[in-house]
N, C-alpha and C positions, 0 to 999 in steps of 0.2 A: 546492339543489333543481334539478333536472332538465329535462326537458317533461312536462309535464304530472303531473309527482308521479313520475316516473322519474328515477331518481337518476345519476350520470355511470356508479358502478361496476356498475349494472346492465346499462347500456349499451354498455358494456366486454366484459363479460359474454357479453352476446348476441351482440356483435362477434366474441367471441372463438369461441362454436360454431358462429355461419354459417360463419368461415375456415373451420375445422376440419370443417365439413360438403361445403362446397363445394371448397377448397382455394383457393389465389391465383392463379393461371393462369385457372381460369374466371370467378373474378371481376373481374380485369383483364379479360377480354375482355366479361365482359357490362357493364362501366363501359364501355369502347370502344363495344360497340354500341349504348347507349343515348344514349353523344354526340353519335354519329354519328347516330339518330334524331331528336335533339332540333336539332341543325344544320340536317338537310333539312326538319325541319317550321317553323324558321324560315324561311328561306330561301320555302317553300311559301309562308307568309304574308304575305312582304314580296312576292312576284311575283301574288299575290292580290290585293294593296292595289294595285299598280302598274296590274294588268289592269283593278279595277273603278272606278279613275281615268277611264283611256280610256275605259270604256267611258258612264261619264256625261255625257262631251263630247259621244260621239256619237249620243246620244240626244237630248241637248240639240240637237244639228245637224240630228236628223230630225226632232223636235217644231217646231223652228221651220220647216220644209220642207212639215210637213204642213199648220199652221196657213197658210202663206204660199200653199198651192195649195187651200184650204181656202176664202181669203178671196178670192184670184182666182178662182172659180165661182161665188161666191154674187153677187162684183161681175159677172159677165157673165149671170147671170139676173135682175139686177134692173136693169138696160138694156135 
């Protein structure tokens, strides 16, 4: 058995009229372009993770900043 109740020589089958429809040259190329889409949409993602790393340091750095000039106003109005 198959996927999903598809049997191997059907699969063959269908293989065998997509070539026949498309031909091999544009399917070689639409494999190429699809690598090449799925390479930069990793890549995207790992520079993503990277970015929103940084970015909660420094959030973390201005939170403590605000809180810290926050607490120096309240101690200079209650002197």
């Amino acid at each position: 058995m198959g996927f999903g109740g598809i049997s191997i020589w059907q699969l063959l089958i269908v293989l065998a009229i997509i070539i026949l429809l498309f031909g091999t040259k544009k399917l070689r190329s639409l494999g190429g372009d699809l690598g090449s889409a799925i390479k930069s949409f990793k890549q995207s993602v790992s520079e993503g993770e990277g970015n929103t790393e940084s970015k909660d340091s420094e959030s973390i750095e201005q939170d403590d900043t605000t809180h810290e000039q926050v607490t120096t106003k309240k101690d200079k109005h209650t002197s």
